[in-house]
PyMOL commands that place a pseudoatom at each C-alpha (Angstrom):
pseudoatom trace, name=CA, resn=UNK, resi=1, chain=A, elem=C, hetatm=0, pos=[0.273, 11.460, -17.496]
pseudoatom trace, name=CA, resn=UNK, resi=2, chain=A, elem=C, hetatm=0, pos=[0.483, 15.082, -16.351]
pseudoatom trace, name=CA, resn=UNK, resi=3, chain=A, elem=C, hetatm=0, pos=[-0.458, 17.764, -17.930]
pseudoatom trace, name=CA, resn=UNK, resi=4, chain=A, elem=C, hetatm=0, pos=[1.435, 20.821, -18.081]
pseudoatom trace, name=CA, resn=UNK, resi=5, chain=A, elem=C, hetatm=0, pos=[-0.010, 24.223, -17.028]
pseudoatom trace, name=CA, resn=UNK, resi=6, chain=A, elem=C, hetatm=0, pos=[-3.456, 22.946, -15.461]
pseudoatom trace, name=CA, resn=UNK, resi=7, chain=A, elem=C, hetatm=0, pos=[-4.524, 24.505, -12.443]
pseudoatom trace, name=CA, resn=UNK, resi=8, chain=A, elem=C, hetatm=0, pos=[-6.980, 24.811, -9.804]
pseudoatom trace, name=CA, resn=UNK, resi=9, chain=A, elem=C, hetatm=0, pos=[-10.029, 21.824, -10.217]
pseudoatom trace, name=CA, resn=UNK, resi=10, chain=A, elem=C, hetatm=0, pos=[-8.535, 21.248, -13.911]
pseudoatom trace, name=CA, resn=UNK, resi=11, chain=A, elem=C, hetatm=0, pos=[-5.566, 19.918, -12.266]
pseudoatom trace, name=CA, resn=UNK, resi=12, chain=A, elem=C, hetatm=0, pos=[-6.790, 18.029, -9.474]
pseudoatom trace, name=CA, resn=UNK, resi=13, chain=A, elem=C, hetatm=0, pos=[-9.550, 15.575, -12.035]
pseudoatom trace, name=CA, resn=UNK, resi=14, chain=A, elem=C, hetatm=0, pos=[-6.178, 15.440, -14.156]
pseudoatom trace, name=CA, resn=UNK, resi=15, chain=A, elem=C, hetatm=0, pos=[-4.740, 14.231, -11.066]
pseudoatom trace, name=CA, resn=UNK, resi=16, chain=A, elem=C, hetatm=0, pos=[-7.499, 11.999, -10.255]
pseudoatom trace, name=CA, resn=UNK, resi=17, chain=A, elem=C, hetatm=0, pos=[-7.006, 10.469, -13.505]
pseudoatom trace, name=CA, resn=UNK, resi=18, chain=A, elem=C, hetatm=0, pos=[-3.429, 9.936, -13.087]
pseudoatom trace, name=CA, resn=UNK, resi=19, chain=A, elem=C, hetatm=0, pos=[-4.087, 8.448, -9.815]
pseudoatom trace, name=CA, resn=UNK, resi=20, chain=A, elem=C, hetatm=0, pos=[-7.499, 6.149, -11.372]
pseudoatom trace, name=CA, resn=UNK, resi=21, chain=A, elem=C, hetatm=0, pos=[-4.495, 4.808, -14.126]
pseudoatom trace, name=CA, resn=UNK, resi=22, chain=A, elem=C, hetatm=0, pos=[-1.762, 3.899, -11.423]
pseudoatom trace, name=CA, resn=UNK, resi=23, chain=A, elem=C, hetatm=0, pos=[-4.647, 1.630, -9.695]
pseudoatom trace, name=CA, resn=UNK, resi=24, chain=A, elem=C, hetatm=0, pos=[-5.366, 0.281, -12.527]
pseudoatom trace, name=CA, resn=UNK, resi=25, chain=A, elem=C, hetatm=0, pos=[-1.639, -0.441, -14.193]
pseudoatom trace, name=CA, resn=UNK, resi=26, chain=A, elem=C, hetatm=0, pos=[-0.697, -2.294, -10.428]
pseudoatom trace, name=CA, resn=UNK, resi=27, chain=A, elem=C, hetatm=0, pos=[-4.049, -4.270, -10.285]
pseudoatom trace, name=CA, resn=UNK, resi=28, chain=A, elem=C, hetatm=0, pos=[-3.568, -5.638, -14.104]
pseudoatom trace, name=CA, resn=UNK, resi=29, chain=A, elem=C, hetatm=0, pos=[0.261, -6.505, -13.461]
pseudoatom trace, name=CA, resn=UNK, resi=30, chain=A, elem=C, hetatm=0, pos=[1.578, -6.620, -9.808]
pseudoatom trace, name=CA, resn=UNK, resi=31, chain=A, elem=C, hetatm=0, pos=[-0.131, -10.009, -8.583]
pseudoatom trace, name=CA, resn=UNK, resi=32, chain=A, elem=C, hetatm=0, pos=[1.078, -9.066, -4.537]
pseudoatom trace, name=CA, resn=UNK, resi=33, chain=A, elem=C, hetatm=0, pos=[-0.925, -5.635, -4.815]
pseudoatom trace, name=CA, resn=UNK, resi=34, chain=A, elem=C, hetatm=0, pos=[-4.336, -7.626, -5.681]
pseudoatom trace, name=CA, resn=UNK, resi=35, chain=A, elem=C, hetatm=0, pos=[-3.581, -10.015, -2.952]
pseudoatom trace, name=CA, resn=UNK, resi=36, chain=A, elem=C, hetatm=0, pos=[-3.147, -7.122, -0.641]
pseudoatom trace, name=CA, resn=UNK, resi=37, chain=A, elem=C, hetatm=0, pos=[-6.338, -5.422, -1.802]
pseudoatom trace, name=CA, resn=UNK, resi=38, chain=A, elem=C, hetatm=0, pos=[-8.258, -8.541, -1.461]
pseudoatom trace, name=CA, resn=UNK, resi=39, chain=A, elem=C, hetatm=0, pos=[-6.829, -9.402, 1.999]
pseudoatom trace, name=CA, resn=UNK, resi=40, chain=A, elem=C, hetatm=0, pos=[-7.828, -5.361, 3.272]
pseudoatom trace, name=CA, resn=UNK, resi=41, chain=A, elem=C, hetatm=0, pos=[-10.921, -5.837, 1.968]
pseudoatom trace, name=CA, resn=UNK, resi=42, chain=A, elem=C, hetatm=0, pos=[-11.682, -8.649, 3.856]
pseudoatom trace, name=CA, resn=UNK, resi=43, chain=A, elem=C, hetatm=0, pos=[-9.746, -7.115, 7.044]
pseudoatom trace, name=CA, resn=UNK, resi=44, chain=A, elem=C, hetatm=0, pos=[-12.272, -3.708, 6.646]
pseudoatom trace, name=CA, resn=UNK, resi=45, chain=A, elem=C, hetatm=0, pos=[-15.509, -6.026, 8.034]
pseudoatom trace, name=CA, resn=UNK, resi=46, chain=A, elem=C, hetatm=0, pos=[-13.313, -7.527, 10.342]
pseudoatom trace, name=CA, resn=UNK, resi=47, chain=A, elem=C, hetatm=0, pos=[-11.244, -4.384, 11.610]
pseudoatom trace, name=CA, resn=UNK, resi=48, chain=A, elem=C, hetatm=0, pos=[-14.767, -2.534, 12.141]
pseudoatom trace, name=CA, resn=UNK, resi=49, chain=A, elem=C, hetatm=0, pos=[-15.586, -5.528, 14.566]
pseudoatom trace, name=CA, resn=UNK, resi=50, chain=A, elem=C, hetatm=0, pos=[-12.545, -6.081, 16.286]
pseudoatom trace, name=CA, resn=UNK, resi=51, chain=A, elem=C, hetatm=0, pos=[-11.950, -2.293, 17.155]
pseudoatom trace, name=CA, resn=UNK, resi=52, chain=A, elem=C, hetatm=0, pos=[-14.013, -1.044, 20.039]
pseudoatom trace, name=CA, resn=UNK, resi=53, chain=A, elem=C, hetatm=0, pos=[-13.148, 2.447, 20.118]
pseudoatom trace, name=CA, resn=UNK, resi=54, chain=A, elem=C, hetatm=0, pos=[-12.923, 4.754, 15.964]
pseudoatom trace, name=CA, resn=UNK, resi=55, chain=A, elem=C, hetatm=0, pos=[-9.225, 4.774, 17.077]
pseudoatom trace, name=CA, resn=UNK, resi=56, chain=A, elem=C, hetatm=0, pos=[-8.866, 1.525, 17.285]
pseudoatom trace, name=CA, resn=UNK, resi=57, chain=A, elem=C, hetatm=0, pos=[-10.896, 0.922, 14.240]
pseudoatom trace, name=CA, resn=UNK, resi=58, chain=A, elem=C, hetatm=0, pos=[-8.782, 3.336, 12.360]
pseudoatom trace, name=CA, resn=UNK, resi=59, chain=A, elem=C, hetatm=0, pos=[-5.434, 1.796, 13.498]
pseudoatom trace, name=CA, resn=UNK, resi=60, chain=A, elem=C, hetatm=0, pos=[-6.591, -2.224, 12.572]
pseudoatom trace, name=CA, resn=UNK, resi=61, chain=A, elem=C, hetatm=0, pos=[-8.171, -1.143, 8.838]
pseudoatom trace, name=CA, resn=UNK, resi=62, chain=A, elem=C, hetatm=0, pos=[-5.240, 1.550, 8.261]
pseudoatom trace, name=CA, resn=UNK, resi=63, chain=A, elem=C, hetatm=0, pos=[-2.930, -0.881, 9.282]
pseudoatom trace, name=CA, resn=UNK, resi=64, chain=A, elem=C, hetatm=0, pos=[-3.392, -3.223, 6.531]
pseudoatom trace, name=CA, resn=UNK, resi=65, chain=A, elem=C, hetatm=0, pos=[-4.486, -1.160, 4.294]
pseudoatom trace, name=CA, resn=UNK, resi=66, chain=A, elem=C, hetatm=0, pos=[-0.979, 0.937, 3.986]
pseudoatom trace, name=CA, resn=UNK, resi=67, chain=A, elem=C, hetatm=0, pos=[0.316, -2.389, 2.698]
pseudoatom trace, name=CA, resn=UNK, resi=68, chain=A, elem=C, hetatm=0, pos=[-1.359, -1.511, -0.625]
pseudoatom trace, name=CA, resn=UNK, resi=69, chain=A, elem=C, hetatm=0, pos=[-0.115, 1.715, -0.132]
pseudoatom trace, name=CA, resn=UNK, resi=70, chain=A, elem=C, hetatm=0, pos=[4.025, 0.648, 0.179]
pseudoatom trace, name=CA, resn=UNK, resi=71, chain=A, elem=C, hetatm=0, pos=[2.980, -1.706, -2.519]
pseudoatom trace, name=CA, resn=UNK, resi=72, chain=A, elem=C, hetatm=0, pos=[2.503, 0.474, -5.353]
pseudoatom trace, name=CA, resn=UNK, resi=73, chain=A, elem=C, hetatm=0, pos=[5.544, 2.426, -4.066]
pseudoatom trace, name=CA, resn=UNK, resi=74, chain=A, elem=C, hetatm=0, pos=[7.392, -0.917, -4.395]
pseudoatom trace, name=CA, resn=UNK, resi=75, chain=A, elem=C, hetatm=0, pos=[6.124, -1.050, -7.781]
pseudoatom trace, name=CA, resn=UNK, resi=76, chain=A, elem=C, hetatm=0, pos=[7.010, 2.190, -9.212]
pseudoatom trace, name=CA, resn=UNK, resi=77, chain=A, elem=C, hetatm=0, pos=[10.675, 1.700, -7.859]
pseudoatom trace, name=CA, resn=UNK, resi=78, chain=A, elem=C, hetatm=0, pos=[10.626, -1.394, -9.959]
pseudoatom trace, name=CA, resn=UNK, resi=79, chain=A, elem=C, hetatm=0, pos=[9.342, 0.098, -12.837]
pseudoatom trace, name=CA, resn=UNK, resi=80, chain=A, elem=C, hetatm=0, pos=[11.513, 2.915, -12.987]
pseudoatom trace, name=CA, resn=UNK, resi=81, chain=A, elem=C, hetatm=0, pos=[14.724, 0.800, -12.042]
pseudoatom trace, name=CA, resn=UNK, resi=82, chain=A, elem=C, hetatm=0, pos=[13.484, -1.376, -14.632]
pseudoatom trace, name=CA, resn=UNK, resi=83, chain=A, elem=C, hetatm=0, pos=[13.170, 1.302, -17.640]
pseudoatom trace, name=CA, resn=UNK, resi=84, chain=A, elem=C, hetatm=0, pos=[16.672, 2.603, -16.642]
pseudoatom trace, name=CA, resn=UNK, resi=85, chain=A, elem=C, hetatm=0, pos=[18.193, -0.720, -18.094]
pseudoatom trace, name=CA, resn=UNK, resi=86, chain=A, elem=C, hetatm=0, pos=[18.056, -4.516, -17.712]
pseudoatom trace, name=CA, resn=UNK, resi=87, chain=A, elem=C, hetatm=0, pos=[21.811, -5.319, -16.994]
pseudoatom trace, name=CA, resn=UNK, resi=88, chain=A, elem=C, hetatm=0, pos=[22.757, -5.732, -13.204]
pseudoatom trace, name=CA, resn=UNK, resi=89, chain=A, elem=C, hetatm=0, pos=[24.100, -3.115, -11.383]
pseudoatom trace, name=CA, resn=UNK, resi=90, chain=A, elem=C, hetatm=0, pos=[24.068, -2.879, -7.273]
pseudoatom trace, name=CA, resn=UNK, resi=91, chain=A, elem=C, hetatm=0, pos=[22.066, 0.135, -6.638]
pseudoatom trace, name=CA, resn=UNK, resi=92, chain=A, elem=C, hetatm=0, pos=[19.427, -1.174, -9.032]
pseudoatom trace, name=CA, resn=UNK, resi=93, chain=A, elem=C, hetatm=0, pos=[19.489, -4.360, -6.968]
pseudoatom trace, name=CA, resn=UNK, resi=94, chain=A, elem=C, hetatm=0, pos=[19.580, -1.614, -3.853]
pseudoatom trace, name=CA, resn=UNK, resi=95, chain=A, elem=C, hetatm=0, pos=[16.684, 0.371, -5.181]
pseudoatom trace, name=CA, resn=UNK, resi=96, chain=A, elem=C, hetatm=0, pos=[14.329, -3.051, -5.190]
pseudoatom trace, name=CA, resn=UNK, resi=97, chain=A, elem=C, hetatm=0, pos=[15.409, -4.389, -2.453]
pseudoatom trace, name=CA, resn=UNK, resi=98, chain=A, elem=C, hetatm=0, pos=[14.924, -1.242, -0.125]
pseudoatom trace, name=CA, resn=UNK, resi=99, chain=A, elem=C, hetatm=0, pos=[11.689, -1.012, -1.651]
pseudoatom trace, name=CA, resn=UNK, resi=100, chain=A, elem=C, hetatm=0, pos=[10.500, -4.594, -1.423]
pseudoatom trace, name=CA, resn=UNK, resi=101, chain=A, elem=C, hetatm=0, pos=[12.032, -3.716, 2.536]
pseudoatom trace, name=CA, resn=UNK, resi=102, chain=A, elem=C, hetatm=0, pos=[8.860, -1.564, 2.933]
pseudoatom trace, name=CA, resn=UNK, resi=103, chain=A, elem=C, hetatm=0, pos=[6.307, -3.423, 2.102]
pseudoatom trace, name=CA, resn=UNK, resi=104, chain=A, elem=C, hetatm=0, pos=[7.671, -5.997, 4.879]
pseudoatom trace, name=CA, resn=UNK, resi=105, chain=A, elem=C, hetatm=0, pos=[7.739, -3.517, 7.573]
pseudoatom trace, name=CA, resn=UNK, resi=106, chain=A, elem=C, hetatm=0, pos=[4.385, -2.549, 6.668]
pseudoatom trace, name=CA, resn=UNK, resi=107, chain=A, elem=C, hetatm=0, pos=[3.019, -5.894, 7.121]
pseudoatom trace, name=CA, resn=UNK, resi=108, chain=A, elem=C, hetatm=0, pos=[5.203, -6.166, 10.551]
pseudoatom trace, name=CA, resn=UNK, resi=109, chain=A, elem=C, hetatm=0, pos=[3.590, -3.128, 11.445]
pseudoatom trace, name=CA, resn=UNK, resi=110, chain=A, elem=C, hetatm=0, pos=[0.127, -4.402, 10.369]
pseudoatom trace, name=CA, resn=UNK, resi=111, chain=A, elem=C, hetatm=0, pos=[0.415, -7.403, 12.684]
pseudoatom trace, name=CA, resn=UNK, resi=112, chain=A, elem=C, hetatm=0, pos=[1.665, -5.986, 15.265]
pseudoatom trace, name=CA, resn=UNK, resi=113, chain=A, elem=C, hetatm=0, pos=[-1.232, -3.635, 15.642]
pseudoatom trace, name=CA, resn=UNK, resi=114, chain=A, elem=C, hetatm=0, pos=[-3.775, -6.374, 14.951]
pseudoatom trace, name=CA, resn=UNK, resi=115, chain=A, elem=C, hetatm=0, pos=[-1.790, -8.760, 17.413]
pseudoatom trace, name=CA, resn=UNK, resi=116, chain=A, elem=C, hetatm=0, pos=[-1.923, -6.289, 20.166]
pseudoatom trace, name=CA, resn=UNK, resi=117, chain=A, elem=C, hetatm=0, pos=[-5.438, -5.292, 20.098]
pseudoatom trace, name=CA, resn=UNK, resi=118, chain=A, elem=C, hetatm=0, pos=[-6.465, -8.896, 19.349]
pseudoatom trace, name=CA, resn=UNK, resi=119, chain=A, elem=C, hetatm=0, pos=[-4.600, -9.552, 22.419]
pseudoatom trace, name=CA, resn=UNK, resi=120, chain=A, elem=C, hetatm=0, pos=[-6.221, -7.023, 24.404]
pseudoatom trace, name=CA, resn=UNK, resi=121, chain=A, elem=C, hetatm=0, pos=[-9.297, -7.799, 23.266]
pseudoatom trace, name=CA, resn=UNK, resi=122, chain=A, elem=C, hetatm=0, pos=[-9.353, -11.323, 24.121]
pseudoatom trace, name=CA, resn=UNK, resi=123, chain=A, elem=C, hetatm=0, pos=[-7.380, -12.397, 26.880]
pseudoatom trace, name=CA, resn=UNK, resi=124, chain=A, elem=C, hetatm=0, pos=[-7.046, -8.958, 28.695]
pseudoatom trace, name=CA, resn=UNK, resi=125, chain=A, elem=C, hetatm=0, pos=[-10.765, -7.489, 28.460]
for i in range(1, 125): cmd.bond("trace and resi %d" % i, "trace and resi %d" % (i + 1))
show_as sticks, trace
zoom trace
């Protein structure tokens, strides 16, 4: 958690520690961000390979690796919609939903850049 009246370095290894906890929290209970972690892991090799040019090197291993990223987004949403209450209401359902939405557009986005440099790569150079 934050705390209060910090500044300068103080702050930021504060903040580092925040950040450190979040990892952990979504690696011990959100299944889908340790599959994503495990799958950008794999794609980092890979990406490095595949790209011929930094740029496209950047694009392939950023790619997947903002899936992690809208993940743990997705899972704070939950969380807080969650704490709010348990009983149904649509904007909770909204909240989630929109959420989950992001994650799926990042791993449109992710195969779309991998499918078009794969593409290039392999049929057109």
């Amino acid at each position: 958690m934050g705390q209060p009246g910090l500044k300068g370095i103080p702050r930021l290894i504060a903040a580092f520690g925040n950040s450190v906890a979040g990892m952990k929290v979504c690696w011990r209970k959100e299944e889908a961000f340790r599959q994503e972690v495990i799958v950008s892991l794999l794609a980092l090799p890979l990406g490095l390979w595949l790209g011929e040019t930094a740029v496209e090197r950047v694009l392939l291993i950023a790619s997947v690796w903002q899936i992690a990223i809208f993940e743990t987004l997705n899972s704070a949403v939950e969380a807080v919609v969650d704490r709010i209450g348990t009983e149904f209401h649509p904007l909770s359902g909204y909240a989630k939903d929109i959420a989950s939405a992001s994650v799926l557009l990042a791993i449109f986005l992710a195969l779309l850049v991998w499918g078009l440099i794969g593409y290039d790569r392999f049929f057109q150079g």
